[in-house]
C-alpha positions as semicolon CSV with decimal commas, in nm:
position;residue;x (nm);y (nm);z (nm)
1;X;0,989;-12,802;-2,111
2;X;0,657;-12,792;-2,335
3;X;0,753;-12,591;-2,610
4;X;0,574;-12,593;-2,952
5;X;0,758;-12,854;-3,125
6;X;0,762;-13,078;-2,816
7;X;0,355;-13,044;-2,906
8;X;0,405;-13,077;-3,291
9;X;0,587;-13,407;-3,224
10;X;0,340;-13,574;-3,012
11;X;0,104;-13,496;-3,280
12;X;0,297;-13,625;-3,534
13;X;0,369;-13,945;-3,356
14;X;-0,052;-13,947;-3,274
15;X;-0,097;-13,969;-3,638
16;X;0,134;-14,236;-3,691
17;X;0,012;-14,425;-3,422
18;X;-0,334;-14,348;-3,628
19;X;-0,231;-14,448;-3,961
20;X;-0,091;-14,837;-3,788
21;X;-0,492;-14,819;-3,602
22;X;-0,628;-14,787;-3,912
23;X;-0,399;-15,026;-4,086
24;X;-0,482;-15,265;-3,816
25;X;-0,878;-15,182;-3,844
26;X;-0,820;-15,281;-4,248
27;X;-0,611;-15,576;-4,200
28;X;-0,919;-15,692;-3,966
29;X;-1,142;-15,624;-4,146
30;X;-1,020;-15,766;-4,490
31;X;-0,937;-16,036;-4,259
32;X;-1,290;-16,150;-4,191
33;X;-1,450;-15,988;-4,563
34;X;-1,237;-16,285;-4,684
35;X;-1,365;-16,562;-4,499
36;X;-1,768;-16,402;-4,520
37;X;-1,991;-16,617;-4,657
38;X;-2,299;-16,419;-4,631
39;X;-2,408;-16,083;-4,707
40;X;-2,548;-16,058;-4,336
41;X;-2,161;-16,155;-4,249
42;X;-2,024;-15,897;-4,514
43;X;-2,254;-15,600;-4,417
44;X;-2,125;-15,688;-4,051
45;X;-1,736;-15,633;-4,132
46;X;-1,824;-15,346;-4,391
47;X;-1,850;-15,126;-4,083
48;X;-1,493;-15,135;-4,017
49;X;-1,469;-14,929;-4,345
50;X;-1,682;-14,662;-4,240
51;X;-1,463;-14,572;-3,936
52;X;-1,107;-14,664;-4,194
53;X;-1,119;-14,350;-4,427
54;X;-1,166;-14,108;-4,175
55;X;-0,936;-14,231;-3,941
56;X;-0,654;-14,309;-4,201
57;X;-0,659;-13,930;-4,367
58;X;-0,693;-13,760;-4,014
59;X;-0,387;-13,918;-3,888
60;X;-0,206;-13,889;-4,282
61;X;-0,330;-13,500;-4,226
62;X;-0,159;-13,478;-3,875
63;X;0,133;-13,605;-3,968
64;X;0,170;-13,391;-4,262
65;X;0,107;-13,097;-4,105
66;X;0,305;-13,143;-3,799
67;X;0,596;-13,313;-4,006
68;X;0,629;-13,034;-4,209
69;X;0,645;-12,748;-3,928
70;X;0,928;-12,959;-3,788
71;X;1,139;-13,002;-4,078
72;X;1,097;-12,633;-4,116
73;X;1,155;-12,516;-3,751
74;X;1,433;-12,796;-3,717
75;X;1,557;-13,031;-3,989
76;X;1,533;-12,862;-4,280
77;X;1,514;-13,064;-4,620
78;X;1,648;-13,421;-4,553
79;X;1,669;-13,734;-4,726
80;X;1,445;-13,931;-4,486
81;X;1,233;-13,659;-4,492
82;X;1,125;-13,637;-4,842
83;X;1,131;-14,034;-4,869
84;X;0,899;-14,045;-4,560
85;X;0,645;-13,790;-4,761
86;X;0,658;-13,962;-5,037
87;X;0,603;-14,287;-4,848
88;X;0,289;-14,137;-4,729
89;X;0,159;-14,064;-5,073
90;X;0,220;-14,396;-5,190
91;X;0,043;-14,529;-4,868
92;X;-0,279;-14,313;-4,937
93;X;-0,237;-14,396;-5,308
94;X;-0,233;-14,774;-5,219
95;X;-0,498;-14,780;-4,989
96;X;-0,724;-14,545;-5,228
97;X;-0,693;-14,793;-5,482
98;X;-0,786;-15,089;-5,321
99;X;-1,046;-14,892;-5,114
100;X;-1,245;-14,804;-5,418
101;X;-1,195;-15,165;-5,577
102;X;-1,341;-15,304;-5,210
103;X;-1,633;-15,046;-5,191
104;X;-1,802;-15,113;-5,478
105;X;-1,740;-15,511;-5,434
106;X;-1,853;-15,476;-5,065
107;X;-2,175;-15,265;-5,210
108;X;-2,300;-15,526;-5,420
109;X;-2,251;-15,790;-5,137
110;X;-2,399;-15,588;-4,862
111;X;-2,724;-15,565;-5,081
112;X;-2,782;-15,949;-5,111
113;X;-2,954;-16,173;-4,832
114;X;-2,818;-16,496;-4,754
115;X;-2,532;-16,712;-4,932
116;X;-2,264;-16,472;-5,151
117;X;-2,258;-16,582;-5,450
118;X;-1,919;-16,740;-5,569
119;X;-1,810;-16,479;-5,761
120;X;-1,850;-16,207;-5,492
121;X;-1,681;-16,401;-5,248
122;X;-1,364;-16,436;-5,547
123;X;-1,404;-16,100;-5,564
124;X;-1,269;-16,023;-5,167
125;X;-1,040;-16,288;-5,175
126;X;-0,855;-16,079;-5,420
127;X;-0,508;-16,082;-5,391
128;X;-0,463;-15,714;-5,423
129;X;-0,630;-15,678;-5,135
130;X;-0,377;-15,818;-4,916
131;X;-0,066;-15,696;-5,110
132;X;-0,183;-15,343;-5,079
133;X;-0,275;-15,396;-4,703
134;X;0,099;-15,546;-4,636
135;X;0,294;-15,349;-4,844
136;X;0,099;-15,060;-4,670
137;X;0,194;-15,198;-4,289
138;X;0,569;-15,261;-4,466
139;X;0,627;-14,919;-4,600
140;X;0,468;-14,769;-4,262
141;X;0,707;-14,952;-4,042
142;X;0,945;-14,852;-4,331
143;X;0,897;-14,496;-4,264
144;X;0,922;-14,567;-3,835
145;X;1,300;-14,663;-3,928
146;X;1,337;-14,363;-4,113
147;X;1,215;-14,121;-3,922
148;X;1,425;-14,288;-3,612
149;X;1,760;-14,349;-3,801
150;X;1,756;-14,062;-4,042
151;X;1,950;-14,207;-4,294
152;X;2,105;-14,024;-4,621
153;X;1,877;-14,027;-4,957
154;X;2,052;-14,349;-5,076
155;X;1,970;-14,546;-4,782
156;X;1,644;-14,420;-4,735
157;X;1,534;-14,507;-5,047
158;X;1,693;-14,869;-5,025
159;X;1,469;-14,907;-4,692
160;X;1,164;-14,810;-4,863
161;X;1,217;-15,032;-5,209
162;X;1,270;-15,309;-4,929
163;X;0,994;-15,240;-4,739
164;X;0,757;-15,238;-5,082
165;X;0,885;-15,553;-5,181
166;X;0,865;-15,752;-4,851
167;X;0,526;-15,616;-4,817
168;X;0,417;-15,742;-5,150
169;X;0,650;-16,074;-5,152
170;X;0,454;-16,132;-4,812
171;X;0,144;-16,158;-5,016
172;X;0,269;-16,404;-5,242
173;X;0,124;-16,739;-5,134
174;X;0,365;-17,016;-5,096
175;X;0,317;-17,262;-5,371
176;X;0,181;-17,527;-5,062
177;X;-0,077;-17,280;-4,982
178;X;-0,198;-17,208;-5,369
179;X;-0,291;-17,606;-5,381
180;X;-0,480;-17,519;-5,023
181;X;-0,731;-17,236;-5,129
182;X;-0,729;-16,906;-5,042
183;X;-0,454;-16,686;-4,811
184;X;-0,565;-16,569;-4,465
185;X;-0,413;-16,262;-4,412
């Protein structure tokens, strides 16, 4: 039977389905910035980030919006409810952090011809550039568990320490690949 929260959920689950695409689009796109070694080649991936912003708040939007008129038609204040919204924030907070830091590196690049210069090419190998994009996919799936087990507070908040550290352990190079150059994502 379609009733309005039968519609609320699917878009709730559309925006989380959103927020991985646009993870995905990032992780891509970071992905190739980090192996550019042109600004033709860095101007090329840059257009991933045009589409990323959008896409990412839309979906954080829907799933705000429709989350919320759920846990007031249905749930009611949970545990995994408030951890999941506060999950969110840090996963816009993340991303707007290391989106700023990338745009004006990715500026600079885009306007040069030819070879990047060493420095610029550092510059989007940065390592907080793939912790943020990891820890970002870790406290997402983080949020999937929640939001299907509903735990209690306590637990809930264990999964998303876990999920925060996991996703930036993951972006710790192993000390064989520090003596090998740069991580791929």
């Amino acid at each position: 039977m379609l009733t309005l929260y039968s519609i609320a959920l699917f878009f709730h689950i559309s925006g989380a389905l959103g927020v991985f695409a646009a993870l995905a689009l990032d992780w891509v796109g970071l992905s190739n910035l980090r192996r550019a070694r042109t600004a033709e080649q860095v101007r090329e991936w840059a257009g991933v980030y045009r589409i990323t912003p959008a896409l990412g708040a839309a979906s954080v939007v829907a799933l705000l919006v429709f989350g919320l008129y759920m846990t007031a038609v249905t749930w009611g204040p949970t545990g995994w409810i408030g951890l999941g919204f506060l999950s969110l924030l840090l996963i816009a907070g993340l991303g707007a952090a290391s989106g700023v830091r990338l745009g004006r590196i990715l500026a600079v690049a885009a306007r040069g011809q030819g070879s990047l210069a060493e420095e610029v090419r550092a510059q989007l190998r940065a390592p907080l550039f793939v912790a943020s994009v990891r820890a970002r996919t870790a406290v997402a799936l983080g949020v999937v568990f929640l939001m299907t087990t509903k735990p209690d507070a306590a637990v809930s908040l264990l999964v998303v320490a876990v999920a925060v550290a996991l996703g930036i352990a993951s972006a710790i190079p192993a000390p064989r690949e520090r003596s090998m150059g740069p991580q791929s994502i």
